[in-house]
Structures are given as structure tokens and as C-alpha cells.
DRENDO-1510 file (C-alpha; in Angstrom, 1 decimal, always signed):
<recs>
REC; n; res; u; v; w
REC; 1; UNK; -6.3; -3.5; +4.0 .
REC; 2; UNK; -5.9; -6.8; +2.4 .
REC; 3; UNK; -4.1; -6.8; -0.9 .
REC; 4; UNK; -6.1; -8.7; -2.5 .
REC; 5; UNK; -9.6; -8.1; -0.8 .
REC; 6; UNK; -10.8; -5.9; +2.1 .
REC; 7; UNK; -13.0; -9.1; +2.9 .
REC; 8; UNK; -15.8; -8.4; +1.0 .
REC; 9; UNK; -15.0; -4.7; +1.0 .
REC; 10; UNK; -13.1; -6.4; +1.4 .
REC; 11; UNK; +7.6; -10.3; -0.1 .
REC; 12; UNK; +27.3; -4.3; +1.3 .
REC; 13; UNK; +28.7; -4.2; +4.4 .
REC; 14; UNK; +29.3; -1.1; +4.6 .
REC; 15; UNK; +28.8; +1.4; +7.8 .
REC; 16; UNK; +26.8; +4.4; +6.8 .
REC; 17; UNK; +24.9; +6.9; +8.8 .
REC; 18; UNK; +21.6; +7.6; +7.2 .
REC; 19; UNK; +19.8; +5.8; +4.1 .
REC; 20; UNK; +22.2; +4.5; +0.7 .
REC; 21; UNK; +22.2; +7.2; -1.9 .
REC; 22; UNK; +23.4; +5.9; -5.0 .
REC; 23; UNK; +25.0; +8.0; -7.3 .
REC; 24; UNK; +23.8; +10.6; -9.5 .
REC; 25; UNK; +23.3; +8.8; -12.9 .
REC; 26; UNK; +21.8; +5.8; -11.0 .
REC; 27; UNK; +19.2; +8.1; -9.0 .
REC; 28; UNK; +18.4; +9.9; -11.9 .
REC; 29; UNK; +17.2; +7.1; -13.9 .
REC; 30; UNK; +15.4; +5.3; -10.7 .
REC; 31; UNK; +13.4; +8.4; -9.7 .
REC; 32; UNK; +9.8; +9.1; -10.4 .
REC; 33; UNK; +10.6; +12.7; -9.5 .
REC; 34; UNK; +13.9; +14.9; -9.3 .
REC; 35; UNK; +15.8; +13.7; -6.1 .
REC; 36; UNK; +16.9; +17.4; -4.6 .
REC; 37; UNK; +18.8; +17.0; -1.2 .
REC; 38; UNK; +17.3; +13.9; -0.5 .
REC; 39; UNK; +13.6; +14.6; -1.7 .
REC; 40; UNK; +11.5; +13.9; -4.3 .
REC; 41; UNK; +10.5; +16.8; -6.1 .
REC; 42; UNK; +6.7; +17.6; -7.2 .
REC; 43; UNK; +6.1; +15.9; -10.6 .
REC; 44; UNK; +4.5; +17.5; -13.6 .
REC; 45; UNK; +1.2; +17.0; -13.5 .
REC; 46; UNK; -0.6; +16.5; -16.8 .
REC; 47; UNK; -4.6; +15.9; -16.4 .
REC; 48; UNK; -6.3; +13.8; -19.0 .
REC; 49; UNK; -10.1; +12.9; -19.1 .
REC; 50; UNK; -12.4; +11.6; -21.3 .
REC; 51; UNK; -13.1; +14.4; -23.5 .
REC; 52; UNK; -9.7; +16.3; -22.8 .
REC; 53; UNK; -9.1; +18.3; -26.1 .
REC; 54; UNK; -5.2; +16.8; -26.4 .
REC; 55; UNK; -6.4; +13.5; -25.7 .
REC; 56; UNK; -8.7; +13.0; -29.1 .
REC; 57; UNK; -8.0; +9.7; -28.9 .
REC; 58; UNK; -7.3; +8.3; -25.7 .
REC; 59; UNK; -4.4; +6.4; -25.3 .
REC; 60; UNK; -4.4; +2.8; -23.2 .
REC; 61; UNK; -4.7; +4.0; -19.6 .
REC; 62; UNK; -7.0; +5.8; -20.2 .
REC; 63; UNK; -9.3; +3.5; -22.4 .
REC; 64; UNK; -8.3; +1.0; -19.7 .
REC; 65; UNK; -9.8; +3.6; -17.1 .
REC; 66; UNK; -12.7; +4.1; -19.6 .
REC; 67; UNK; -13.5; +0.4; -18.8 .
REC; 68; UNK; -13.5; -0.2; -15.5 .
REC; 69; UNK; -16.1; +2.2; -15.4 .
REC; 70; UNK; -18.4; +1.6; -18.3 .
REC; 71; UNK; -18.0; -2.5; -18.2 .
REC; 72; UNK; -17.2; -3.1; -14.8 .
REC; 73; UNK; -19.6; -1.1; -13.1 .
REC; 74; UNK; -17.1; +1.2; -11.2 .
REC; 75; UNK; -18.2; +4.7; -10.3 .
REC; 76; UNK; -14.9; +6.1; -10.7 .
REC; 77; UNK; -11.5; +5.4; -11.5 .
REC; 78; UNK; -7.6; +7.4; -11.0 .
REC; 79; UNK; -4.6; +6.9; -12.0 .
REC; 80; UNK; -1.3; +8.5; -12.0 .
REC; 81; UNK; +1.8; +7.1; -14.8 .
REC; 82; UNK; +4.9; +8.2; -14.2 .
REC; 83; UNK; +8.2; +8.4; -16.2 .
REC; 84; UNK; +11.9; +8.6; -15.2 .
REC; 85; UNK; +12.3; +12.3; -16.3 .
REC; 86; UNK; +10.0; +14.0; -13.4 .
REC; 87; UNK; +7.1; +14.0; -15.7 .
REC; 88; UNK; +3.4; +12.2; -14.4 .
REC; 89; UNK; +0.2; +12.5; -16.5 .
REC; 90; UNK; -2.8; +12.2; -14.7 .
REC; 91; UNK; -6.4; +10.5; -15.7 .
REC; 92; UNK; -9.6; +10.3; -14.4 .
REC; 93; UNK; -12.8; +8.3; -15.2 .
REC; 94; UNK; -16.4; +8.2; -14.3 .
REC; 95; UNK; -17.9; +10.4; -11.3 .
REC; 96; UNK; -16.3; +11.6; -7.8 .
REC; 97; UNK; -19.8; +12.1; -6.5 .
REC; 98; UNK; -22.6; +10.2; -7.9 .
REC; 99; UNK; -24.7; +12.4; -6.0 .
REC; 100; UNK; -23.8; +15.3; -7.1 .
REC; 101; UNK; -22.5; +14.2; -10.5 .
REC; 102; UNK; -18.7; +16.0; -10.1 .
REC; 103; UNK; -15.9; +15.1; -11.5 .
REC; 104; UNK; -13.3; +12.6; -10.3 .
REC; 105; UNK; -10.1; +15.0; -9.0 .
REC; 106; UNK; -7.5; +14.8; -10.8 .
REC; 107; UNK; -4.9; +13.9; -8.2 .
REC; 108; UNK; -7.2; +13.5; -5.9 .
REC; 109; UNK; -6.4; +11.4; -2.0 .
REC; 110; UNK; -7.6; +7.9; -1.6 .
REC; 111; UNK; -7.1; +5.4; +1.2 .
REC; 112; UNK; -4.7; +3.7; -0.1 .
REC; 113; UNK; -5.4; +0.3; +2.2 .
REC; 114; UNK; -2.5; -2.2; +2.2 .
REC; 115; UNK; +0.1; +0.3; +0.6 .
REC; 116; UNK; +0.2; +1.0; +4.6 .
REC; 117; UNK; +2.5; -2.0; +5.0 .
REC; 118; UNK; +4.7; -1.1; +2.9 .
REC; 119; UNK; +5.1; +2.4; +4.9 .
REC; 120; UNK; +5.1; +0.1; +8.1 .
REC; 121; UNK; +7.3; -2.3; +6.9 .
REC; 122; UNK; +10.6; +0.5; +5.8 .
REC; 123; UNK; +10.4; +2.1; +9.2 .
REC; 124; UNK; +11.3; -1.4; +10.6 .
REC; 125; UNK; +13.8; -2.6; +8.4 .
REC; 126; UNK; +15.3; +1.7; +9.2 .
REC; 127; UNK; +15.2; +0.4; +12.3 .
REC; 128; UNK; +17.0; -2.6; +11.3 .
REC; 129; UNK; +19.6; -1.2; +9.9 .
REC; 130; UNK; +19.9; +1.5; +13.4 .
REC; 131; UNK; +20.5; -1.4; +15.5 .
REC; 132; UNK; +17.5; -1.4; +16.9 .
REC; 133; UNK; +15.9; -4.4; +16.3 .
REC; 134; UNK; +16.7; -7.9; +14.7 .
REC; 135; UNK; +15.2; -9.3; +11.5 .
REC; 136; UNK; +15.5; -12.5; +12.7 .
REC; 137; UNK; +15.1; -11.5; +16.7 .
REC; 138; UNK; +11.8; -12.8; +18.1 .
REC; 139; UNK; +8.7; -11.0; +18.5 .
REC; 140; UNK; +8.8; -11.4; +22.8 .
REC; 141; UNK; +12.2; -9.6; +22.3 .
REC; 142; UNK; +10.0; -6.3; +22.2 .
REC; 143; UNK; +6.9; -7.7; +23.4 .
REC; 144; UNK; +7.5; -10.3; +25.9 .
REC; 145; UNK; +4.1; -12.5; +26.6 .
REC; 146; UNK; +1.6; -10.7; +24.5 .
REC; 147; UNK; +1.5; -12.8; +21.3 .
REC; 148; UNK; -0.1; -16.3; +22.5 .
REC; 149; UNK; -3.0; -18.0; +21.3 .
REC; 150; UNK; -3.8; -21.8; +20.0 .
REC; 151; UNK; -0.6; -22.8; +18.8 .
REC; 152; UNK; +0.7; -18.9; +18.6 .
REC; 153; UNK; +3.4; -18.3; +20.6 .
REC; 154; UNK; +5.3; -15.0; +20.2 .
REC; 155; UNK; +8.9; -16.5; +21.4 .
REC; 156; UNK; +8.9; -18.4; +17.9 .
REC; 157; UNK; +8.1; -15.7; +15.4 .
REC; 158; UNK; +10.9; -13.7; +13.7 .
REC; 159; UNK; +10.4; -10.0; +13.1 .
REC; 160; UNK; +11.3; -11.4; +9.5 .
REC; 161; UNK; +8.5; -13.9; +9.4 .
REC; 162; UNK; +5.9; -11.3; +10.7 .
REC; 163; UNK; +7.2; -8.8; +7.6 .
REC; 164; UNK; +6.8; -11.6; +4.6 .
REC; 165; UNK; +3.5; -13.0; +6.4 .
REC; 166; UNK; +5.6; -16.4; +7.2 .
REC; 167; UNK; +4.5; -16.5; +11.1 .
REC; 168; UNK; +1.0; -18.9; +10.6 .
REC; 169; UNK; -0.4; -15.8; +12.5 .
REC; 170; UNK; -4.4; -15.5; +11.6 .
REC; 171; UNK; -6.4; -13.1; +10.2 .
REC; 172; UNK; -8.7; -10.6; +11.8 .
REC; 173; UNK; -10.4; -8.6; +9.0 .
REC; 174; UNK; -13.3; -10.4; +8.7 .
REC; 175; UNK; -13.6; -9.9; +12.3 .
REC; 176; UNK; -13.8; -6.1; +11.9 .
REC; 177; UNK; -16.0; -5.4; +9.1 .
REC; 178; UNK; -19.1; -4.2; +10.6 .
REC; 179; UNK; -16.6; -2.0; +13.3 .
REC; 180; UNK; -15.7; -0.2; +10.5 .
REC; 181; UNK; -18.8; +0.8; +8.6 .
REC; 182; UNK; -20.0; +1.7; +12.0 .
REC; 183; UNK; -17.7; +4.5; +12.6 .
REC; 184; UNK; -16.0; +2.5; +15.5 .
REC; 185; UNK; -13.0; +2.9; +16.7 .
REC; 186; UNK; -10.5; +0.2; +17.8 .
REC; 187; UNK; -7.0; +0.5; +19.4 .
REC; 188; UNK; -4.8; -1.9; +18.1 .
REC; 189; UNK; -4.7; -4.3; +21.1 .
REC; 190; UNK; -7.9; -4.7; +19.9 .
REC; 191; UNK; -7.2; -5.9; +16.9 .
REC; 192; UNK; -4.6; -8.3; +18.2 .
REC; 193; UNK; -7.1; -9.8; +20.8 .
REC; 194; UNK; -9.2; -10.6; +18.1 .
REC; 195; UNK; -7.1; -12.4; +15.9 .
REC; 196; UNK; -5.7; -14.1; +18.7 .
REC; 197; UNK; -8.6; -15.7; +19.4 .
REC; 198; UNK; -8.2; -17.8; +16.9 .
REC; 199; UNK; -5.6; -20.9; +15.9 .
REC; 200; UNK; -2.8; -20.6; +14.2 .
REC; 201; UNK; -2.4; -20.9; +10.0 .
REC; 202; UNK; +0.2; -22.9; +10.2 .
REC; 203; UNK; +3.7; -22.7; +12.1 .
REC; 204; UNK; +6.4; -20.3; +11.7 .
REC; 205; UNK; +8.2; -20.3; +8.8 .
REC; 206; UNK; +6.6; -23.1; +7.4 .
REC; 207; UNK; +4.3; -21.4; +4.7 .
REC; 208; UNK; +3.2; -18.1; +2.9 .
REC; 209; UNK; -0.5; -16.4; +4.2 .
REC; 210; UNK; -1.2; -13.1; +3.8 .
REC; 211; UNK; -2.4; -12.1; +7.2 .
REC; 212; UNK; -2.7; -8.1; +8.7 .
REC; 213; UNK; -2.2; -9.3; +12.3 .
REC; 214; UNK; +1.6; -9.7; +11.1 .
REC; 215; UNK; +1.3; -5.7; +10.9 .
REC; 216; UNK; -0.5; -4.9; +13.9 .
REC; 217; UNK; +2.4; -7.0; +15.3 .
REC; 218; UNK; +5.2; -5.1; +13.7 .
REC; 219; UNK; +3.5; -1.8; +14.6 .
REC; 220; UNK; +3.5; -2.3; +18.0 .
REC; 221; UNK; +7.1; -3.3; +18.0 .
REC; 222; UNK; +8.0; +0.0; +16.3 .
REC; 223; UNK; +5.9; +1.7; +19.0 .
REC; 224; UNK; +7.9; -0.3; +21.8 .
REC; 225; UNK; +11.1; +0.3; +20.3 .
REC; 226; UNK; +10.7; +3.4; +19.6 .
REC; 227; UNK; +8.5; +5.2; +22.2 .
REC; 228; UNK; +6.5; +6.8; +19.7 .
REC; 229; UNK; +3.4; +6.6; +18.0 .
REC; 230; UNK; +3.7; +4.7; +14.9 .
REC; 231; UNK; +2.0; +7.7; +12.8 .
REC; 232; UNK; +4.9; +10.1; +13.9 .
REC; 233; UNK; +7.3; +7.8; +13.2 .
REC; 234; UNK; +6.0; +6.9; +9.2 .
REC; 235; UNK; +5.6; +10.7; +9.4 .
REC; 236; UNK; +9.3; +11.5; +10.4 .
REC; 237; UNK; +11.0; +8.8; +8.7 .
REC; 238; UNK; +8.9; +8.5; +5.4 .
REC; 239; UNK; +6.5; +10.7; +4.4 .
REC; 240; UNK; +8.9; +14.2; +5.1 .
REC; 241; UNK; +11.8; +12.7; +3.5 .
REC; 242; UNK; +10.4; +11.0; +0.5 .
REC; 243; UNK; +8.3; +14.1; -0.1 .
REC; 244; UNK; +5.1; +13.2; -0.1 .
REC; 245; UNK; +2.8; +16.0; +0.3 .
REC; 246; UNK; -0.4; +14.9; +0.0 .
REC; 247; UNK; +0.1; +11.8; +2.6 .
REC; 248; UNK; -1.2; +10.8; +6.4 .
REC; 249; UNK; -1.6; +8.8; +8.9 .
REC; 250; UNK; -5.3; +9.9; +10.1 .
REC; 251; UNK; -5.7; +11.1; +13.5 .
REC; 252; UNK; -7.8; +8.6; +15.9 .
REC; 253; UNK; -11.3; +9.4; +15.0 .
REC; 254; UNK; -10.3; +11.0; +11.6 .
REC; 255; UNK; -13.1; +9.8; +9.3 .
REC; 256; UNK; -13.0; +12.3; +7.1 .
REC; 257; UNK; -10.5; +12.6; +3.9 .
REC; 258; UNK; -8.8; +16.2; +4.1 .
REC; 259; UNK; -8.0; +17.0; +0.7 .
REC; 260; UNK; -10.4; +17.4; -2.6 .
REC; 261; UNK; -11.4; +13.3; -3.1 .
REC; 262; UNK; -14.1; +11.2; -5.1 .
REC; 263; UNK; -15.7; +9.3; -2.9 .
REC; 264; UNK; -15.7; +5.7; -2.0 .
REC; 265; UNK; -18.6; +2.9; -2.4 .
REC; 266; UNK; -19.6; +0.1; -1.3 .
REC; 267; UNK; -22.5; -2.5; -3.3 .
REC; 268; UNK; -24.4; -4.8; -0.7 .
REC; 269; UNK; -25.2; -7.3; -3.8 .
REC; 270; UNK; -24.4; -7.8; -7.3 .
REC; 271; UNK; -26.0; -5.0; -9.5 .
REC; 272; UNK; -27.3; -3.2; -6.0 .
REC; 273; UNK; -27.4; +0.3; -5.3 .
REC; 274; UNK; -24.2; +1.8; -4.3 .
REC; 275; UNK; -23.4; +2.7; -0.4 .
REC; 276; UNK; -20.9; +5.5; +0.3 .
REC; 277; UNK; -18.6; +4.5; +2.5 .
REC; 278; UNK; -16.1; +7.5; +2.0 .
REC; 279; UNK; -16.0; +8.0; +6.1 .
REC; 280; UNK; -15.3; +5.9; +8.0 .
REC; 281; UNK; -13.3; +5.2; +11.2 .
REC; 282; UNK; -10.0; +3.0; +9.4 .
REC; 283; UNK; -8.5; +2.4; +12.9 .
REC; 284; UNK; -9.6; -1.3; +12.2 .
REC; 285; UNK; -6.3; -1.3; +9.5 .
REC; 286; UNK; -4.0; +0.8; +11.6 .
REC; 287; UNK; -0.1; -0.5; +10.4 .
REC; 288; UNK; -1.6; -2.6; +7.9 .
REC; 289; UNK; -4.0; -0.8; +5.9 .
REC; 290; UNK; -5.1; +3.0; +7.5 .
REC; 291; UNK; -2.9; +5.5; +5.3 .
REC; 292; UNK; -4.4; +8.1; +2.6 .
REC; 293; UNK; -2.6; +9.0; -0.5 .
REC; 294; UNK; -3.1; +9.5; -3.9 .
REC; 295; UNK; -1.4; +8.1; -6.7 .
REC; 296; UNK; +1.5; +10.4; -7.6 .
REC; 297; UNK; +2.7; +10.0; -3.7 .
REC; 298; UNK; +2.6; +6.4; -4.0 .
REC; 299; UNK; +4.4; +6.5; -7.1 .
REC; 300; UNK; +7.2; +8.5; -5.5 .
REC; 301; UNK; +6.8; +6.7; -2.4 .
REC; 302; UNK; +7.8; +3.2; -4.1 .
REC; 303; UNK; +10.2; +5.3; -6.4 .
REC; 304; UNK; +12.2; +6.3; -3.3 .
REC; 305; UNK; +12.4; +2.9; -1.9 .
REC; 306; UNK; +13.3; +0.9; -4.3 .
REC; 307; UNK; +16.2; +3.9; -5.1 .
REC; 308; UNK; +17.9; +3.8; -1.9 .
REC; 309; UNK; +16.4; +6.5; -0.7 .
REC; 310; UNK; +14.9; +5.7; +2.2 .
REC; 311; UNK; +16.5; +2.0; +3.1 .
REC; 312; UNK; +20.3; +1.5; +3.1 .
REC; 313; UNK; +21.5; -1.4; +0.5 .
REC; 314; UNK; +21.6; -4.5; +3.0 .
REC; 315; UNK; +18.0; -3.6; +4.0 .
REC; 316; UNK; +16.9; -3.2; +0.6 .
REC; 317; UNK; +18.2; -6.3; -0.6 .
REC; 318; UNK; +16.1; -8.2; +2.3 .
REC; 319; UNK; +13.4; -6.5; +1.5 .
REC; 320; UNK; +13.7; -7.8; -2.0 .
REC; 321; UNK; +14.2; -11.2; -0.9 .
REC; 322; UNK; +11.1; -12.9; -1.9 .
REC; 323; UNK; +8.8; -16.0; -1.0 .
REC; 324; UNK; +6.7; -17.4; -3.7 .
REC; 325; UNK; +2.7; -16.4; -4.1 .
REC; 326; UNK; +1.2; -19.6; -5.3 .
REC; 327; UNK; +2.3; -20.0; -9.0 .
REC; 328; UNK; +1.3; -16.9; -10.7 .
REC; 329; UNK; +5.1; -15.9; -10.7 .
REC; 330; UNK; +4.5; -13.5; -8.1 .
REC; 331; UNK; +6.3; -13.0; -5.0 .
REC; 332; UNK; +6.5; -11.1; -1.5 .
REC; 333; UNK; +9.2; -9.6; +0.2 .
REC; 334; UNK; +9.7; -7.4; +3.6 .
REC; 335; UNK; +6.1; -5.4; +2.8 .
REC; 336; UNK; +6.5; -5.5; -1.2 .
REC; 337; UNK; +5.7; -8.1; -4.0 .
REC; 338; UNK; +6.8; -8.3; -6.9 .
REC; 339; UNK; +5.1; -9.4; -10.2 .
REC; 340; UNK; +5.7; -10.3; -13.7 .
REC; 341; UNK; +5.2; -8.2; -16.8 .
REC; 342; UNK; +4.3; -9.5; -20.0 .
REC; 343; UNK; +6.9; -7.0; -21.9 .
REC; 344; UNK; +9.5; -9.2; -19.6 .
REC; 345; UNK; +11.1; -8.9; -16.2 .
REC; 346; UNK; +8.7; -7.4; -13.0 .
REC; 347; UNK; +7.7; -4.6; -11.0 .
REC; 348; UNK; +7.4; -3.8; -7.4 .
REC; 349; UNK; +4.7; -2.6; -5.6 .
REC; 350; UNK; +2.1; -4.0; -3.0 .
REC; 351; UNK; -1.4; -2.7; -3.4 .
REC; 352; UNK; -4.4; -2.4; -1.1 .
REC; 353; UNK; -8.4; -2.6; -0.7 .
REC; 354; UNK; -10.0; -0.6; +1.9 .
REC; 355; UNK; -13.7; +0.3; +2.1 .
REC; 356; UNK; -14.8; +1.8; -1.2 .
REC; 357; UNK; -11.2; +2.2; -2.8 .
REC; 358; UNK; -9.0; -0.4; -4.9 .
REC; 359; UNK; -5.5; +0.5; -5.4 .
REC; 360; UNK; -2.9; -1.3; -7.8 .
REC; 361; UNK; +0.3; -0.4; -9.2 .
REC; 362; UNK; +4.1; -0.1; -8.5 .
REC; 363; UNK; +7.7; +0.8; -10.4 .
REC; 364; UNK; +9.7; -1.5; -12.7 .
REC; 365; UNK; +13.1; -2.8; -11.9 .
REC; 366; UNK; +14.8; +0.1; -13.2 .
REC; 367; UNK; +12.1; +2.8; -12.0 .
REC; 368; UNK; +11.6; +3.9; -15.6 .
REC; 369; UNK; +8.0; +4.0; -15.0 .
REC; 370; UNK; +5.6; +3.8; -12.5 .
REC; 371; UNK; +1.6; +3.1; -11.9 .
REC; 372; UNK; -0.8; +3.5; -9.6 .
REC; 373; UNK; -4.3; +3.1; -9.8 .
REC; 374; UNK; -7.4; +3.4; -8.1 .
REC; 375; UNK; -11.3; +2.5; -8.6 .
REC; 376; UNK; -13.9; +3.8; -6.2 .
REC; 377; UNK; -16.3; +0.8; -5.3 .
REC; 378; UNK; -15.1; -2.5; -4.0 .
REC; 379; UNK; -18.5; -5.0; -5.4 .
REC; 380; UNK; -19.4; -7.8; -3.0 .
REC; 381; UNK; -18.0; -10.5; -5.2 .
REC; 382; UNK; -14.8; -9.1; -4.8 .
REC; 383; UNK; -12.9; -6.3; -6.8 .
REC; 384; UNK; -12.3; -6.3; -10.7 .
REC; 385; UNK; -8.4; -6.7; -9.7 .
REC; 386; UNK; -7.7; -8.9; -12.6 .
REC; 387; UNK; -8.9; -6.1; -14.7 .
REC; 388; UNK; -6.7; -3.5; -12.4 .
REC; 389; UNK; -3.6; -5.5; -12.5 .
REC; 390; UNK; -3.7; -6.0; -16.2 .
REC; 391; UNK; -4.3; -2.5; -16.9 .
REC; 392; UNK; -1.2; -1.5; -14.4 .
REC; 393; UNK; +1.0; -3.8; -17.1 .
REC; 394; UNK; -0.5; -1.9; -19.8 .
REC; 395; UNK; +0.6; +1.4; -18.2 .
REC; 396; UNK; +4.8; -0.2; -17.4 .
REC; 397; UNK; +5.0; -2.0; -20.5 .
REC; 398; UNK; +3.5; +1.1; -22.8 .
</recs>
């Protein structure tokens, strides 16, 4: 769930009716894929692997992939580069199965972790732009008396502050950790009790912590405001209309992954033998981390965001309004950061650890290209991400 650790596995005034389309030349250079009545067409997919005949000599990504498996100790790696012309080349690394000793899929699903929020976080700010709730309208607005806690109190927490992880609202993922290797399910009341046990971070508004309660918070309040589930809702508002085919919410007590996969592990210790953890119950992450993918979708699914396909312009530009992280030159929006490239200007993105799968990536300013990547074991000392986020600069900047 957490973008940067799954604990250990560990930012015009102008009426319209539906979502900003900009016009054709603009679109066309923004999307990953071609944008046909409002949906993103199917990529080309081109597989490369170590030993593919075209691929002789490999090129960055996938010497990049080479190493996360060979010197960081990662069982397998994916990725998936697109272009602006509807083109995506695929590469694989290492082993989907070290039992077995199969191949990594191609394009195969992944939980995708803290890439949720960024699902999460457009269906509010659609919601935003319907009318239907405020950016800057209070959480006990929608859920009157239910956030509260040691200096927590739901009547001064924006909407806003619970999207950019402003609120001081505390974690709970630690809290859930052994839940989840366990095959437990939890509702997400339960995940709110939990975090609400504890004091506040800090008070509204006042600082930046990266905190999943803020999710399970904005989840609920689509669920109230909408009087649906919030899977149908991502389903209905995101996942048809960007086209994203290979993309769910999992059903409560879905632990399995439905499409081909490599599968996920987990290291007790340094240099330990590997765990798999491919299924497990991810109810614990729910709006904040539960979603499986694999890299093309998300590379359309950030595509079509930051192209106007899904958010109309004023939304958009909120969501782009970002808050400083620390001073790496990184910041976070409304559910996406942005970060720095070393061939100049950013991309954006968000990212996400779950249980045995690492994701990085995202699209540069003027979607010409987008990453995504995934490795398949999440070590106890925390994930090579360093290593993950250089090689997604690599990929934009190549």
C-alpha cells in the first residue's frame, strides 16, 4: 500500500457535462494508446527477454531489469515502456515461479499497491467536479461523528487535506501486517478503528505525512456519497472508460490473482529463503492499496489522467497542485506525485508496495512516454526503490 514501503513488506471555468477532452493534436501526443470515442485503445505489445533474438544486446530497461535481479536479489522483475504513438514494448526478468522455474509473463497482473489511490483519488475529485462533494468541505459533512480520536477530529479535516495526506491522520499499516499474511479479512471500519486508536501526526493542514487512513477515509465518503461500493464505482467511472482490460478491484475474499502472473515473495531476513506471498487477502489496503493491474494498464491509466480524459480541467489542475516531499524535489498532489528527471522537467505517477510486489513508474509532462515497473519480492530491509526509481528515469529520459 505505502508508496514507499508496505511496512516491512512493507500530491477554466467552464460548465461541461462529462470529463475535458482536449483536442485532437493535444490528445494525440498525451496518449499512451489511441484515444477512440473516449477509450484507450490496446497498445502494441512488443515482448523482450533476456535472450530474445531482436534484443542481441539489450538495451537500458532491460539491462536495468537484468539487475535488479542478478544484483539485487529479486526473483523477478516487469516492465512495460510506452511511447506517444500507441506502441509499448514489454520486458521481463528473472523467474515467475521459482518453484517451478517459469517464466515471468510478459504482461502479466500484479497488485499494483498504492497505484489504488490514485484510482480512489479521480473518482472523488469526478465527484468534485458533479457537485457532489467539496474539496475543501469537511470530512463530518459525509461522515458526521466517525473520525475522532486523540486530537482527530473529523469536523476539521478537508476532503483536500485527506487527498494530499495534509490531515495529521495516523497510520495503520503496521497494524495490519500479520492480518494480511494470514488470509484475514478486514472491512474497512476496521481499518479506521485501528488507526484511530492512535494520536494524531500533527494537525490539519499543518504538515505533509503519507498516511493510508487518509484513503480509507476518502473511500468511505465515496461510498456515502454515492451509495455504492467503491469497487463499482472505480469500475464504472475508471477502469471501463480508460480501458483497462486487465484491471480489478478484487472481490471480498479474492486472494487469488485471475490472470497469468509471476508470483510475489516475501524474505523474513536479509539473504533468507523466499516466502510466497502471491495470495493473500489485500482487504487490509482497500482504497489505498488493494487494486491488481499490470503495467501497460497503469501506463494508460496515468496516460488518461493526466490527458483530460478522465478529470475535467479545474480538477486536473488541483490534482496537480502539489505539496513538497522533504527536499528531494518531489511533490504530491490530489493522489499523484510528481518527480524530477535528470534529462530535465518531471513525471507523474504515484507507485505502490504490497506484499511481494514493488511498482514504480509514471508519464512525463507531455505523456511522450511512460513507465511502469514491477519487481516480485519486497526484502525486509526495505525495497531496492532507489534502484527502481532510477531505472524508471532511465526508461522517460531514453
Amino acid at each position: 500500500m505505502r508508496e514507499q514501503s508496505w511496512q516491512r513488506f512493507r500530491s477554466s471555468g467552464r460548465r461541461r457535462t462529462g470529463p475535458r477532452r482536449r483536442p485532437a493534436r493535444a490528445a494525440a501526443a498525451m496518449a499512451v494508446g489511441a484515444v477512440v470515442l473516449g477509450v484507450l485503445a490496446p497498445p502494441v505489445a512488443y515482448a523482450a527477454g533476456p535472450g530474445a533474438a531482436a534484443n542481441a544486446r539489450p538495451d537500458a530497461v532491460q539491462r536495468g531489469l537484468n539487475d535488479l535481479v542478478r544484483s539485487d536479489g529479486q526473483p523477478g522483475a516487469l516492465a512495460a515502456v510506452a511511447d506517444g504513438k500507441g506502441r509499448t514494448r514489454s520486458y521481463t526478468a528473472g523467474t515467475g515461479d521459482v518453484t517451478t522455474g517459469s517464466k515471468v509473463p510478459a504482461e502479466g497482473q500484479v497488485r499494483m499497491g498504492s497505484n489504488t489511490k490514485t484510482f480512489t483519488a479521480v473518482v472523488v475529485l469526478q465527484l468534485v467536479g458533479e457537485g457532489k462533494i467539496g474539496l475543501d468541505a469537511k470530512v463530518d459533512t459525509y461522515l458526521p461523528d466517525l473520525v475522532r480520536g486523540k486530537g482527530i477530529d473529523g469536523r476539521d479535516i478537508t476532503v483536500r487535506e485527506l487527498l494530499q495526506h495534509t490531515s495529521g491522520l495516523p497510520e495503520y499499516e503496521d497494524l495490519v501486517e500479520e492480518d494480511i499474511l494470514g488470509g484475514r479479512y478486514l472491512d474497512p471500519r476496521d481499518l479506521l478503528d485501528r488507526a484511530l486508536r492512535r494520536e494524531a501526526a500533527f494537525a490539519p493542514g499543518t504538515d505533509w505525512a503519507y498516511s493510508s487512513t487518509n484513503y480509507v477515509v476518502a473511500g468511505l465518503i465515496v461510498q456515502k456519497v454515492t451509495g455504492r461500493p467503491l469497487a463499482e464505482e472505480i469500475d464504472r467511472r475508471v477502469i471501463k472508460p480508460a480501458g483497462l482490460r486487465h484491471t480489478y478491484f478484487p472481490a471480498p475474499g479474492e486472494r487469488t490473482i485471475r490472470e497469468p502472473h509471476p508470483h510475489g515473495y516475501r524474505r523474513e531476513a536479509p539473504g533468507g529463503p523466499l516466502r510466497d506471498v502471491t495470495e493473500i487477502d489485500p482487504s487490509a489496503a482497500w482504497a489505498a492499496g488493494q487494486m491488481i493491474s499490470t503495467n501497460a494498464d497503469l501506463n494508460r491509466f496515468f496516460t488518461a489522467v493526466l490527458d483530460g480524459s478522465l478529470l475535467r480541467e479545474p480538477q486536473l489542475t488541483q490534482m496537480r497542485t502539489t505539496v513538497p516531499i522533504g527536499k528531494t524535489g518531489a511533490g504530491y498532489g490530489l493522489g499523484i506525485m510528481s518527480r524530477p528527471l535528470s534529462c530535465g522537467g518531471v513525471y507523474w505517477g504515484h507507485g505502490g508496495d504490497i506484499a511481494g510486489f514493488e511498482t514504480r513508474g509514471g508519464v512525463t509532462e507531455a505523456g511522450h512516454r511512460a513507465v511502469s515497473i514491477t519487481v516480485t519480492s519486497v526484502p525486509p530491509d526495505g525495497p531496492p526503490t532507489k534502484h527502481l526509481e532510477a531505472l524508471v528515469d532511465t526508461a522517460l529520459c531514453g
